[in-house]
Every structure is written in C-alpha cells, then in structure tokens.
C-alpha positions as CSV (number, residue, x, y, z in Angstrom):
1,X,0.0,0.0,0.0
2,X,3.2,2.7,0.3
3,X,2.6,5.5,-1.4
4,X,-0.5,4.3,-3.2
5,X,-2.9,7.9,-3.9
6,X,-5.6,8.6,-2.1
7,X,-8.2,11.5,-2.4
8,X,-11.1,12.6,-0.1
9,X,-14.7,12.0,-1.2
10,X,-15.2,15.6,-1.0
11,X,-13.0,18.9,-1.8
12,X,-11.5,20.8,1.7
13,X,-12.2,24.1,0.4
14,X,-15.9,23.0,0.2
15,X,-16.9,21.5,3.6
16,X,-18.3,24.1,5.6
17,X,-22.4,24.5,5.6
18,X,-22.4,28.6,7.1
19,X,-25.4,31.3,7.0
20,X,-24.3,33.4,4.4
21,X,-24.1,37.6,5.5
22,X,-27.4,38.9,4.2
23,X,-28.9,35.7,6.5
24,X,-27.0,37.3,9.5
25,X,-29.6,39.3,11.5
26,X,-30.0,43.6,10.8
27,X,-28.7,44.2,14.0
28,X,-25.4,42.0,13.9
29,X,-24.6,43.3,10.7
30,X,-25.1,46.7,11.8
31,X,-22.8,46.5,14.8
32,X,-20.6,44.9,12.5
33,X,-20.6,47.4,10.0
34,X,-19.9,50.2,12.9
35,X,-17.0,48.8,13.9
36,X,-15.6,48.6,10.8
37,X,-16.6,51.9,10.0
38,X,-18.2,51.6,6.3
39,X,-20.8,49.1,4.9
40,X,-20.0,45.9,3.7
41,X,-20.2,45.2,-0.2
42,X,-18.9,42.0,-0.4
43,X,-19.0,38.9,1.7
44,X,-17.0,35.7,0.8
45,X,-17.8,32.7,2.6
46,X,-15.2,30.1,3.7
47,X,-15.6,27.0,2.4
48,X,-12.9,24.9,4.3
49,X,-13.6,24.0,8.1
50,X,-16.4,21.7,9.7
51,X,-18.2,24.4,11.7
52,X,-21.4,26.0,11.3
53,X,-20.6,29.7,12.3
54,X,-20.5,32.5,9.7
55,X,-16.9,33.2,8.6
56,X,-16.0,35.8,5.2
57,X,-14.0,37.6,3.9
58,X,-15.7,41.3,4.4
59,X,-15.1,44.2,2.0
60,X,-16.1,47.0,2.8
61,X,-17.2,50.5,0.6
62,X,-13.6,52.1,2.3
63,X,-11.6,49.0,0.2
64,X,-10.9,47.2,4.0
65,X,-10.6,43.4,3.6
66,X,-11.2,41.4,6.9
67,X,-11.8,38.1,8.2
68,X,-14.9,38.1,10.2
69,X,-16.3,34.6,12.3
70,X,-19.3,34.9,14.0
71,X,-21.3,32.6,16.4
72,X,-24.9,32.6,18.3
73,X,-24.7,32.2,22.1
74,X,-28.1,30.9,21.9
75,X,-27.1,27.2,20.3
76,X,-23.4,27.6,19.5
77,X,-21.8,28.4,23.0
78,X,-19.1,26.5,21.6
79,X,-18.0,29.0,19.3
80,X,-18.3,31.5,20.9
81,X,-15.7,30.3,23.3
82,X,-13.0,28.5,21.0
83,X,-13.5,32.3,18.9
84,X,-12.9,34.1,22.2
85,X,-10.0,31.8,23.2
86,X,-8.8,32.0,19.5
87,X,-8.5,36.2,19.9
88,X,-6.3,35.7,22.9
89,X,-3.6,32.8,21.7
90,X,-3.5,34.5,18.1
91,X,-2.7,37.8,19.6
92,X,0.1,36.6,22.1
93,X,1.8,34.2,19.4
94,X,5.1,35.3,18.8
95,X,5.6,37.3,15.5
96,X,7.9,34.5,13.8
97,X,4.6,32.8,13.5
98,X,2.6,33.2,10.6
99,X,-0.8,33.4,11.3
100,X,-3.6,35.6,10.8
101,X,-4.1,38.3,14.0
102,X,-7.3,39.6,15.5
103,X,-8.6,43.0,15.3
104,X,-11.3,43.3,17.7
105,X,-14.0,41.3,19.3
106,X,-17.5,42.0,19.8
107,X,-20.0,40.5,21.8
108,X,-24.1,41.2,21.8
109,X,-26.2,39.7,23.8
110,X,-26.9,37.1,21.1
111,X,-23.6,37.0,19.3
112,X,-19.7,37.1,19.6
113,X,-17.7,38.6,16.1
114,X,-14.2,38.3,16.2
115,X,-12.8,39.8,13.5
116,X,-8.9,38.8,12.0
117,X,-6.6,40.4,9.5
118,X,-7.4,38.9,5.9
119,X,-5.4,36.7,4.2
120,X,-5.5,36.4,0.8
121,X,-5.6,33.1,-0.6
122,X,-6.8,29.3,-0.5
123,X,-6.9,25.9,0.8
124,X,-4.1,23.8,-0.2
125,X,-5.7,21.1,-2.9
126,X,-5.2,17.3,-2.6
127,X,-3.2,15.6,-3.9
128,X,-0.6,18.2,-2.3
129,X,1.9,20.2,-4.6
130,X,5.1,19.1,-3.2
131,X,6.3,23.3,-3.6
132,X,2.6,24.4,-1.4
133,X,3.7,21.2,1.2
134,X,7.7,22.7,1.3
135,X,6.1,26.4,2.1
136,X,3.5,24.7,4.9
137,X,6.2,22.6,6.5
138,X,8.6,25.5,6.7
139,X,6.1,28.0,8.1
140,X,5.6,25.0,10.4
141,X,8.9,24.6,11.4
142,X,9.4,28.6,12.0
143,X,6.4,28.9,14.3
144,X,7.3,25.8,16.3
145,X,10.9,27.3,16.7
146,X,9.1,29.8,17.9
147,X,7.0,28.0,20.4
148,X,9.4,25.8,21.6
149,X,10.1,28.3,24.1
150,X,6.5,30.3,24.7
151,X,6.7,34.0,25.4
152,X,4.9,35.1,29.0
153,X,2.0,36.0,27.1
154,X,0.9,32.5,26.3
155,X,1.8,31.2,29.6
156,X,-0.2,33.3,31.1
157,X,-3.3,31.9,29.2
158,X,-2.9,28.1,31.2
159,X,-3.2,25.8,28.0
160,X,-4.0,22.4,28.2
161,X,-1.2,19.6,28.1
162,X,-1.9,17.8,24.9
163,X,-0.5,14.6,27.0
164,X,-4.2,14.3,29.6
165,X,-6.4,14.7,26.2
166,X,-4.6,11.7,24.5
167,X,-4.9,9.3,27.4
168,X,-8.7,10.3,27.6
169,X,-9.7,10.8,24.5
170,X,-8.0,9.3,21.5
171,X,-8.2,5.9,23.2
172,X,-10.1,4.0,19.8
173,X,-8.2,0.8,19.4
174,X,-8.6,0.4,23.3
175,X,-12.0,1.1,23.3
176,X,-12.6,-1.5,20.2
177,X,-10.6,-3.8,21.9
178,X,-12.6,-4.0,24.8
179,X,-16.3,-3.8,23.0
180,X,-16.8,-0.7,24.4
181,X,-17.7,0.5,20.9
182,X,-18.0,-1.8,17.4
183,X,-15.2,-2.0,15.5
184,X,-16.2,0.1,12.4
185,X,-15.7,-1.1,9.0
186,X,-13.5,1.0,7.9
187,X,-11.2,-0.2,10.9
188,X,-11.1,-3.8,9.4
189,X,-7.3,-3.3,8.5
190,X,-6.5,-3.3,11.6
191,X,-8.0,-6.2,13.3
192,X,-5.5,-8.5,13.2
193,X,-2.7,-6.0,14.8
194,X,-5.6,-5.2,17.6
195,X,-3.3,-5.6,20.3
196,X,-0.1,-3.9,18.3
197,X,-2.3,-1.0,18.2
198,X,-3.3,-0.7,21.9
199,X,-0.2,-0.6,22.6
200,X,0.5,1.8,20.1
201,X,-1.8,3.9,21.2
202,X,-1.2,3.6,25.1
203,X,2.1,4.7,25.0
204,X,1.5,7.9,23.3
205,X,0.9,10.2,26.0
206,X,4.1,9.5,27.5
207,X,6.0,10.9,24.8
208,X,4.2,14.0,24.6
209,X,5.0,15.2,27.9
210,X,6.8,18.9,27.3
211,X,6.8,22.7,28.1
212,X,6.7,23.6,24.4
213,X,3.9,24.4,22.3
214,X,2.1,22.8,19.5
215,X,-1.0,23.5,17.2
216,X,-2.7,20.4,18.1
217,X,-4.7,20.6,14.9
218,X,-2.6,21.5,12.0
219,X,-4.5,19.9,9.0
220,X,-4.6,21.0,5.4
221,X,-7.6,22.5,6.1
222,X,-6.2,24.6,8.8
223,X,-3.7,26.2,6.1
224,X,-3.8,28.9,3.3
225,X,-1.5,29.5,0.7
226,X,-1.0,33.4,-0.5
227,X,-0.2,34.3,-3.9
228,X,3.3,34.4,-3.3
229,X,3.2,30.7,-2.2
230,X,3.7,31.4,2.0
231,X,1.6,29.4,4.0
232,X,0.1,30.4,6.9
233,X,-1.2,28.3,9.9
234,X,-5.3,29.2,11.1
235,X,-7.3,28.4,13.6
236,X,-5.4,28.1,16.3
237,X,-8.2,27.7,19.2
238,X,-6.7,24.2,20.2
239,X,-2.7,25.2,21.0
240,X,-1.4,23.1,23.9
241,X,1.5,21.7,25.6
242,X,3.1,19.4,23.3
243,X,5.7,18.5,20.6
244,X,5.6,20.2,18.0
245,X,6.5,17.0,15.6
246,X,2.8,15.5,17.0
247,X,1.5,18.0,14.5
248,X,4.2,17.3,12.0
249,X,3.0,13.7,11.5
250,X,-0.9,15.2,11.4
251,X,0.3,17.0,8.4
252,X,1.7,14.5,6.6
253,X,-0.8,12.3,7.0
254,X,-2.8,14.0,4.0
255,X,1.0,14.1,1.7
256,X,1.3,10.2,2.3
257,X,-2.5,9.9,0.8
258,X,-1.0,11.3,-2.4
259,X,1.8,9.6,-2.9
260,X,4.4,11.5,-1.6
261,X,7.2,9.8,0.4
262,X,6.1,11.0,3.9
263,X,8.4,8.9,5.8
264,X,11.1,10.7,4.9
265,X,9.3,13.6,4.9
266,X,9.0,13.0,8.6
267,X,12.6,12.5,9.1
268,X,14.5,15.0,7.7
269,X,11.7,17.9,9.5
270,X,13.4,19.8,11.8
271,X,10.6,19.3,14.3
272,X,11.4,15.5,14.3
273,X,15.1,15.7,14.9
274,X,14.7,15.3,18.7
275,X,11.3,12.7,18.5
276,X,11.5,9.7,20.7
277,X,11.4,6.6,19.5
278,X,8.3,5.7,18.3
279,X,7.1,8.8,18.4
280,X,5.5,8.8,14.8
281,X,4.1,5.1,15.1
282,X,2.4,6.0,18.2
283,X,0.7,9.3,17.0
284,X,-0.5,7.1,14.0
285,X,-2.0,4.9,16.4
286,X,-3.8,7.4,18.7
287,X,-5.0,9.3,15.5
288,X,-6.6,6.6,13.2
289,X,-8.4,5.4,15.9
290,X,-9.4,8.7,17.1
291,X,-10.5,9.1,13.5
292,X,-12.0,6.0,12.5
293,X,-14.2,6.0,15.9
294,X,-15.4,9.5,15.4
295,X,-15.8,8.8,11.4
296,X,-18.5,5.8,12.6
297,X,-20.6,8.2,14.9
298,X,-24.0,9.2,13.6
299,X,-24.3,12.0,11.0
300,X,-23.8,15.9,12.3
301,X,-26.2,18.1,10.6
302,X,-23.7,20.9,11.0
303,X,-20.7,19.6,9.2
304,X,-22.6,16.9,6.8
305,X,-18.6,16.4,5.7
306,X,-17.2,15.5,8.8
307,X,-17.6,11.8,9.1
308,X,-16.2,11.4,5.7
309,X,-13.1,13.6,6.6
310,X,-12.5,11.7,10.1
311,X,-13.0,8.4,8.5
312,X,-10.6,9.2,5.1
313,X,-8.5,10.7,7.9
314,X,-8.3,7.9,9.7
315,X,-7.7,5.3,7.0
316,X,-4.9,7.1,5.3
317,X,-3.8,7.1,9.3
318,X,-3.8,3.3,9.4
319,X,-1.8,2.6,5.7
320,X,0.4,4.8,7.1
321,X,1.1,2.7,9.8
322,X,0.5,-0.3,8.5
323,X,3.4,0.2,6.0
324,X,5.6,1.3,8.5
325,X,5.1,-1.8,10.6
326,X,5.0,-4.0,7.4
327,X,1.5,-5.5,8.2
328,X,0.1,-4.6,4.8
C-alpha cells in the first residue's frame, strides 16, 4: 500500500455548511458594519472547516478586507468560546509565527464577532503540490521554533497539556478492543494487529509530555497559501502543551494519501530531529483510531462532511502505519 494515492470523497475548500451575511440578523450586521466603520459590499464565505458559524472575507465601501467569524450564544456556545479563546492565543503568538491576528472582538447579547486580518488566498488542494507542502512545512517549522520556548503571554493563558487529552480521548483501538464500541468497517485493517495498536496507542501520551507548544490541529484545512506561495497556519483555538513534531505527522498524513514519500518527509523535518522513538508510530496509532471511531458516529447536521473527513483521515492514518510496521 506505500505510497498508493488517495483522495477525499469531498473537496476541503468546500466542507463548511455557514449562514451566508445577508442571513445574519440587521442588528449584527449593523454593529458589524460600525466597527468597521463603512458598509459591507462583499461577503466571501469560507468553504474549508467543519463548523457551522459564519466566517467571510468582508469588504467593505472604504476598500478594507477582513476576516470576520461569527457565532450565536443561543445554540453555538461552543463557538463563541473557541472564537474568544482564538482572539487571545492569536494575539500573544510570537511574531515569527505566521498566522492571521485579531482585530477586535465583539460580543451582543446574542452573538460574539471576532474579527482577523485577511489573508488572501486558498486551501491547499489534494493531492498536495510538493512546492505548497515545502512552504507549509517550513512556516511550520518557523512557528514551532518559535513556540518551543512560549513567550509570557501565552503562559499566562494556562493551556491544556496535549499529553491528559490523548490518554482520555484518543483511546479507539482500546475502546474497540474492549467492545466498548463496534469496531467500524473501515477499521477492518486493523483487526489482526488489535493488540499492536493498543499498545501503540497507550504509550503515546508519554511521549508528549513537554513545556513547548504545538498547534494540536494543524490539517490542510487549517492552512492557506497566498499568492506568493507562504503558507500560513489558522485556527489556532486548540494550542497546547506538546511536541511540535505531534502535528508534524498530522500534516503529513494527507501528503502520504498522495503519494508522496512522507516517511522521509518526517525524518528530515526539523521538528522530528529530537522525537522519541516511536514517536510517529504512536501518534498514527492514537490518530486513526481517534479518526476512525469519530468517522462511525451518527451524521452531524452541522458539518454533513465531517464523518467522511475523520474516516478518510483515519484510513490514510492506518496505511500509514500499516506500512511502516510491514503489516500490509
């Protein structure tokens, strides 16, 4: 199976089901409008992500472009908080990340707006471009640099050690192991390396133990390439205690679904230079079984894409490994 291509059943710049702007309420898009100071003549929706909160690209009559997420407190409390928690880590990152930075927030009694700098450009298309997965591993490897030792700022938010959320929740194999949920189809591969994965997968948090900090969800989705061909790194609501080469192997799951060699890949990343042994076999583990278990849970109205994306993720997770342990 190395190397053989793989492509989603769906395009990442097109997974996201949002209320368009003239759907937004009078109200919000008047308060919105006030704080940019000119009306709004063009919204662009964002297609990638797997949430059901506005987010476009606003121009404005003055020529502004921002970046403009928006979510009810009403039925999307959950929103609201990553957005609010997203304000604070993208404003204390350290300026060697790229990353897009907020402007302002604003909170109604029915609504928080956080509003970013714009970044002109797109999702990264699959199969990767080997020159678009160069500029997104070297952005990565800049901001992890940069991370490695976090300013004061972003201590002084408490982030959660990515170490306590892998023993709790990315515990698949184990849990189909013990029949505490059905082994799902696409999980079949595995079956007859049940235990090899457990194991696998239970010694992960251990090796993630660390004062640096890492994205903790860097997909391609999470990415935009500019005209010039930078990458920047979005969405950055999840950043925790961790290594940085955890999100390293996240990446390149997607670049081993197209045929690119991702093993090395891995090994000559400067993120990886100082990974423990096993470190990418293990993270493999945890994450196709994260993946394929969440992939096998019943449809969510408000990303119809996401169990298709967690169980492609989560396949391409397992060849992965499978080839690496030379069980396929």
């Amino acid at each position: 199976m190395a190397g053989m291509p793989s492509t989603p059943p769906f395009r990442y710049d097109a997974t996201a089901v949002r209320p368009s702007w003239e759907s937004l309420a009078g109200d919000l898009r008047a308060a919105i409008e006030a704080r940019l100071g000119s009306p709004v003549v063009r919204a662009d929706g964002a297609g990638a992500g797997f949430t059901s909160g506005f987010a476009a690209l606003l121009t404005t009559a003055a020529g502004d472009r921002v970046f403009v997420k928006a979510a009810r407190s009403a039925d999307q409390r959950h929103l609201c908080d990553w957005y609010a928690h997203e304000a604070l880590v993208t404003a204390a990152l350290p300026a060697q990340v790229r990353a897009p930075r907020p402007l302002w927030t604003l909170a109604t009694p029915d609504w928080f707006v956080l509003c970013a700098e714009a970044v002109e450009g797109r999702t990264p298309s699959l199969p990767w471009a080997p020159d678009e997965l160069t500029a997104t591993l070297d952005t990565w490897a800049t901001a992890a640099a940069a991370l490695a030792d976090p300013p004061q700022a972003l201590r002084d938010l408490k982030l959660p050690a990515l170490a306590p959320m892998l023993a709790e929740e990315f515990g698949g194999w184990r849990w189909m192991a013990s029949g505490k949920v059905p082994t799902p189809p696409s999980a079949a591969p595995g079956r007859d390396h049940l235990a090899d994965l457990v194991g696998l997968e239970e010694a992960a948090p251990a090796l993630v133990v660390t004062r640096e900090l890492t994205h903790c969800d860097l997909r391609l989705d999470n990415v935009i390439i500019d005209p010039a061909g930078q990458a920047w790194l979005c969405d950055w609501n999840w950043l925790c205690h961790g290594p940085a080469w955890f999100d390293t192997a996240i990446l390149l799951i997607t670049a081993y679904a197209g045929g690119l060699d991702a093993d090395k890949l891995w090994a000559t990343h400067p993120t990886a230079a100082d990974a423990p042994e096993g470190a990418l076999d293990a993270t493999l583990a945890a994450m196709s079984g994260y993946y394929l278990t969440r992939g096998a849970a019943p449809p969510n109205d408000a990303a119809p894409a996401v169990r298709a994306h967690q169980t492609w993720h989560g396949e391409v997770a397992l060849a992965w490994l499978s080839d690496r342990q030379g069980w396929s």
